[in-house]
N, C-alpha and C positions, 0 to 999 in steps of 0.2 A: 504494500500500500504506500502512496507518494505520498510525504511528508505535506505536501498542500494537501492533502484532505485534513491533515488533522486541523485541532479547535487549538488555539493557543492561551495561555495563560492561567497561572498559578495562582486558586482561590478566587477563580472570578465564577460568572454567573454562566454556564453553556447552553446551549439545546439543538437539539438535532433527530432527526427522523429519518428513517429508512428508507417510508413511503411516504410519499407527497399525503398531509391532513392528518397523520395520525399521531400528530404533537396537539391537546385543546387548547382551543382561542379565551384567554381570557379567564380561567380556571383550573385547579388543579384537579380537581377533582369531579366531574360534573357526571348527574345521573348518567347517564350512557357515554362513555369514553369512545372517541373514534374510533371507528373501523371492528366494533365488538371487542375493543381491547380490554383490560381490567388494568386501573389506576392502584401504583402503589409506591410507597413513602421507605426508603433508604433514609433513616436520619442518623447521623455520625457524631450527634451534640447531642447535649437535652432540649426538649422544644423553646426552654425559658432562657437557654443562655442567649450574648448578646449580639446582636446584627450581626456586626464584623465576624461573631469566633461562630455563629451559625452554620450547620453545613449538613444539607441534606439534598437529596435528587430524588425528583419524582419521574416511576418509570410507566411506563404505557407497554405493557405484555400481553402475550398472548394466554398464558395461564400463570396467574401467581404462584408464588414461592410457598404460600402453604399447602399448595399439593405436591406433597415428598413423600408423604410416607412416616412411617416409626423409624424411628434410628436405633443400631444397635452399636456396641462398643468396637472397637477396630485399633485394635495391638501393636503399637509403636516401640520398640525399644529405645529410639534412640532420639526423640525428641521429648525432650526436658521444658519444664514451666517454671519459671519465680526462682529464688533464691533457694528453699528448700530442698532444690533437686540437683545441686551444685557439690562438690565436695570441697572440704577445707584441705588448705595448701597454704605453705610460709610462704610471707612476703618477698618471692622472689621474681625477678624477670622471667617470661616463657615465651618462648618461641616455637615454631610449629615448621617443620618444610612442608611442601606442597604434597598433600594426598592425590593417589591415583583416582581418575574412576575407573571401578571395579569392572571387569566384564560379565556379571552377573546384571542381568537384567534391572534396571531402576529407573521409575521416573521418578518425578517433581517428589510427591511425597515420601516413595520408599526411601528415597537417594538423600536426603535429610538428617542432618548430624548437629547434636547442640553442642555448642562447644563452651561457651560460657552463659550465665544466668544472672539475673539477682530480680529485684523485687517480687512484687504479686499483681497478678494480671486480672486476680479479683477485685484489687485495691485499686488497680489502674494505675500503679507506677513500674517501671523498669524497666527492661528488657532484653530479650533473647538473643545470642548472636548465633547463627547458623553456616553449618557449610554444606552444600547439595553437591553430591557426585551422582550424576545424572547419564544415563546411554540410552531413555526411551523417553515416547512423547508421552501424556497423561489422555488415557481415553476418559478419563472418570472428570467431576468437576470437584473444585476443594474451597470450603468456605472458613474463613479464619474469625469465630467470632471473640476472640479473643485479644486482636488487635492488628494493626496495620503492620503492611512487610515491607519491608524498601530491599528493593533486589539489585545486589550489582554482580553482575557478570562477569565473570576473569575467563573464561573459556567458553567457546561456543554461543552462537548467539540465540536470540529463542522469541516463541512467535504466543503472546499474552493472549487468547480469549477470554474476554471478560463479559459480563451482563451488560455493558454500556458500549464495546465493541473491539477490535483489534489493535494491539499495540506489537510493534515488531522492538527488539531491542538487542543490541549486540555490545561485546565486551568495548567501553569506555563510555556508557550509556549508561542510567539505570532508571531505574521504574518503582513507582510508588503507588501500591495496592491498598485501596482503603479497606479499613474492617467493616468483615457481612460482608463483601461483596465475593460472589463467585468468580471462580475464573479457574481457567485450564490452560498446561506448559505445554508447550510442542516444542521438540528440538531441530536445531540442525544439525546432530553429530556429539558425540561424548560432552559432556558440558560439565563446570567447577562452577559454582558463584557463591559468594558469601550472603547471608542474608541478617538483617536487623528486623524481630517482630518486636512492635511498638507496643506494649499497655497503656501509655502514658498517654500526655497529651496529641494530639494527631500534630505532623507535622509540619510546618509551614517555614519560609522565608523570615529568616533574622531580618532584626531592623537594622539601619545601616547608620545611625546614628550622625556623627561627626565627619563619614566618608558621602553624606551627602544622599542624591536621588538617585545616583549610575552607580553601580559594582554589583562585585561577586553573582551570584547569578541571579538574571532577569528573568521577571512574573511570563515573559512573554513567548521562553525560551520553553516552557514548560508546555506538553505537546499533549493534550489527549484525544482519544478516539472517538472516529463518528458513529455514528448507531447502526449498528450490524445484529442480525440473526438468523438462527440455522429454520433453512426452511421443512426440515422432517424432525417430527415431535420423536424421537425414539426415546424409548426412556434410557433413564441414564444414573450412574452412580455418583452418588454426592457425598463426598466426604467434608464431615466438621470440626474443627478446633475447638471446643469449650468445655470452661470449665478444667482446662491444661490436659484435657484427653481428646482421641481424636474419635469420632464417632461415625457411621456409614448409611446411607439408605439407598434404598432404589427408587427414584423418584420416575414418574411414567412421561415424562417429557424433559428436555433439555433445560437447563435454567439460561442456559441462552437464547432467550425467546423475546426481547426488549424492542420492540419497534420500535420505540422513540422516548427520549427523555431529558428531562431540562433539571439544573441544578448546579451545584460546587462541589459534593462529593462525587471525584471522578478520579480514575485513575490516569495517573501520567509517566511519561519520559521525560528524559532528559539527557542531552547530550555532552557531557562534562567539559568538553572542547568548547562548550559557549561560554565557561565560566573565567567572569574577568578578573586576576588575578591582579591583586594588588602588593605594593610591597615595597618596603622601605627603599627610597633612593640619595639616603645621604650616610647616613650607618647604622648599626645594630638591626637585630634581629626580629622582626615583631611576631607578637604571640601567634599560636597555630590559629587561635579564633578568629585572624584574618580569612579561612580558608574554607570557614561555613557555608556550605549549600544551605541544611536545611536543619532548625532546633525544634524540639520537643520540649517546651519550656515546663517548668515545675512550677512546687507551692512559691519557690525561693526566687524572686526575681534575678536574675543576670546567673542561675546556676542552673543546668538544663539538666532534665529526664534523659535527653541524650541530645546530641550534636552532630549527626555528620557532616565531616568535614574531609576535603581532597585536598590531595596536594600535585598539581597537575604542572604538566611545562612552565618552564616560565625564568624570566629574566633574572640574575643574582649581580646588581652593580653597587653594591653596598662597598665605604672607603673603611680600612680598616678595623673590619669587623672578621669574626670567627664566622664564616655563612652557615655550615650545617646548623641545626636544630641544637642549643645550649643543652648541655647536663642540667638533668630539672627531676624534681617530684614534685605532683600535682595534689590538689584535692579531689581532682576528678580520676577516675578512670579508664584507660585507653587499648582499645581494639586497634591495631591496625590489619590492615591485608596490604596488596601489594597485587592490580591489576597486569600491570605491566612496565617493563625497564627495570630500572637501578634506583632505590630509593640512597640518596645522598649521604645520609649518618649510617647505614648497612651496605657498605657496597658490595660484601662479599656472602655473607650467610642469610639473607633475605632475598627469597625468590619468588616469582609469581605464582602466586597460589598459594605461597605462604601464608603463616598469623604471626602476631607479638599478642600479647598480653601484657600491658603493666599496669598493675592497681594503684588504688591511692598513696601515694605515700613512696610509692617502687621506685628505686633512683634508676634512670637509664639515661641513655643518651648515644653519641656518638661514639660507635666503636674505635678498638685504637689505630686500625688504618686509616678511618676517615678524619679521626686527630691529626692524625701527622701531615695528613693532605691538605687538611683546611690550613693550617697552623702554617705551613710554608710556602703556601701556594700565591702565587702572583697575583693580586686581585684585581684583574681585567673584567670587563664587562664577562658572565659569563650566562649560557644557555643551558639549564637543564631540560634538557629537547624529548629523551627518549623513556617516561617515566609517567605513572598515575601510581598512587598511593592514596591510602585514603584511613579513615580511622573513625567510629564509633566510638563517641565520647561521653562516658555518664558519669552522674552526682556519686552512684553506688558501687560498690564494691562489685565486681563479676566473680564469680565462683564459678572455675572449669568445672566441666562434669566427669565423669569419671571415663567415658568413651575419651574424651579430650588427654585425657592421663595417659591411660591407655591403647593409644591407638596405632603406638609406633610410629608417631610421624613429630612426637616430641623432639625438641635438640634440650637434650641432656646436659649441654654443654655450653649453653649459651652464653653463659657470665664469662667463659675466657675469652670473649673477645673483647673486654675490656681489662687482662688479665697482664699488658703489657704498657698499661697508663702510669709510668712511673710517679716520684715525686721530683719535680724540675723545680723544686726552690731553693732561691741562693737568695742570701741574706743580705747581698749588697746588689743594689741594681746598678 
């Protein structure tokens, strides 16, 4: 599908129809819905929250979503809920190399691995970090009533059927599925992606504060789909997320069945290449938080439920300054992945597909090659050209799960690569 079909903009009001008429004039809801359709209400808020944080889509189908069917339970081992289902680990750095996928058959859900945890998705704070190793397309459809999934891609690219319509999306891209909404993975080929399920707030575009009306990324870059549906009712199996179990039914038609619908809960893309990097041009370093797509804000104003944030190409002309990422322990805690390239502070033991892990408090930083490189290198204008990085950043402590322990793709060994940061102090300068 051509990118001109799609609807643009993040948080705004859309509407769109399959068939000519079958969006109502004037009502959302009106005794007979066009075309014999049945009128129904996706709301992603509470009815009473405020204008702006409002967000709901009303859909025009062919049969509603309460003809599914009884759900029965559906046996996951290896997707984890909230903090609870995390195991305790000392405050150490962790790193991950890049898992295979498996040649045992998996899509979207079997293929699912949590790899860290925290909050409660009853409480609606925290959340899940995921890694999919995927080698089939999903014939079933999957409903996450537990919270939103922001999906980014490190391998393979993959074609989004949703209840509102098609989203194509390939690795430096990623896609933001709202909760309750259905939707089904098709591949192109073995696929890896990391994924964040949200309980928290849903999430939206940081404010830009003092950097003004332009930066980082634009509402308008934000791409979602027009209204699409399968024209044969076959029924179909629907798997669900609540309540941190996953649940199954056979429902006697597609829940892709939406002719048309108008609203701000939509699912979107986004293509990370649109994102305008900003960044110091006289010296020092400035905070990662320059580098927010998109916060999940909390109770705590200016401390997020989570934060994703990239770290994509881009220009290093700072005078006098150390450029990789400063030796730091935060309050918050940090996921990173590693889409593609060379991320600058790991140049050697951080690979695509990889993970880090540092919790609250976890000192890390620039390994000791990428020390030695910053610290004598000539500081020209330079280009970090061949690289996406990116990181999940929350208020809460993440607790790997025990698959994450044990899955053999730990590096055991991580803290020696700061193992050769001597002490260089002389007492006379």
């Amino acid at each position: 599908m051509s990118k001109l079909h799609y609807l643009a903009g993040f948080g705004n009001q859309f509407q769109s129809e399959a068939v000519p008429g079958a969006l109502p004039v004037g009502r959302n809801s009106p005794q007979r819905a066009p075309l014999g359709l049945y009128a129904e209400l996706l709301s992603g808020s509470a009815f009473t929250a405020p204008r702006a944080e409002n967000r709901r889509t009303w859909m025009y189908r062919r049969q509603p979503s309460v003809k599914a069917g009884a759900y029965e339970p559906l046996s996951h081992e290896f997707w984890k809920t909230g903090a609870a289902e995390g195991v305790s680990v000392p405050p150490d750095p962790l790193r991950w190399h890049p898992l295979p996928v498996p040649d045992e058959a998996a899509d979207f859900i079997d293929g699912l691995r949590t790899v860290a945890v925290n909050g409660d998705a009853d409480a609606q704070t925290g959340i899940a970090v995921h890694l999919v190793l995927a080698n089939r397309s999903m014939q079933r459809a999957f409903v996450n009533a537990d919270g939103e999934m922001l999906l980014v891609p490190q391998q393979g690219g993959l074609t989004l059927t949703t209840e509102l319509g098609v989203l194509q999306v390939a690795p430096g891209e990623i896609a933001l599925l709202p909760r309750g909404l259905a939707f089904r993975v098709a591949l192109d080929g073995p696929s890896r992606l990391y994924v964040c399920e949200n309980y928290g707030a849903p999430f939206r575009l940081p404010e830009l504060g003092p950097i003004g009306s332009n930066g980082l990324a634009n509402a308008r870059d934000f791409l979602a789909p027009v209204a699409a549906f399968e024209a044969e009712a076959q029924p179909t199996e629907i798997v669900k997320k609540f309540g941190g179990r996953l649940w199954r039914t056979c429902a006697p038609a597609s829940p892709f069945n939406v002719v048309a619908w108008h609203g701000n809960l939509v699912p979107f893309k986004y293509d990370t290449a649109r994102f305008m990097t900003l960044g110091s041009i006289s010296f020092d370093h400035p905070d990662p938080s320059i580098f927010t797509v998109l916060t999940s804000p909390s109770d705590t104003p200016g401390t997020a439920n989570c934060d994703f944030v990239i770290f994509p190409p881009r220009w290093l002309v700072m005078e006098d300054t150390f450029r990789p990422p400063w030796y730091h322990r935060n309050l918050m805690s940090e996921f990173m992945g590693l889409v593609h390239g060379q991320y600058d502070a790991k140049p050697a033991g951080f690979r695509p597909g990889g993970m880090s892990l540092h919790n609250a408090m976890v000192p890390h930083g620039p390994d000791a090659e990428a020390f030695e490189k910053a610290t004598h290198a000539t500081l020209a204008p330079q280009k970090l050209a061949d690289t996406l990085a990116f990181m999940f950043e929350t208020r809460w402590r993440l607790r790997p799960t025990a698959f994450a322990m044990d899955c053999g793709a730990l590096d055991r060994s991580y803290a020696d690569c700061w193992a050769a940061l001597a002490d260089r102090f002389t007492p006379t300068p």
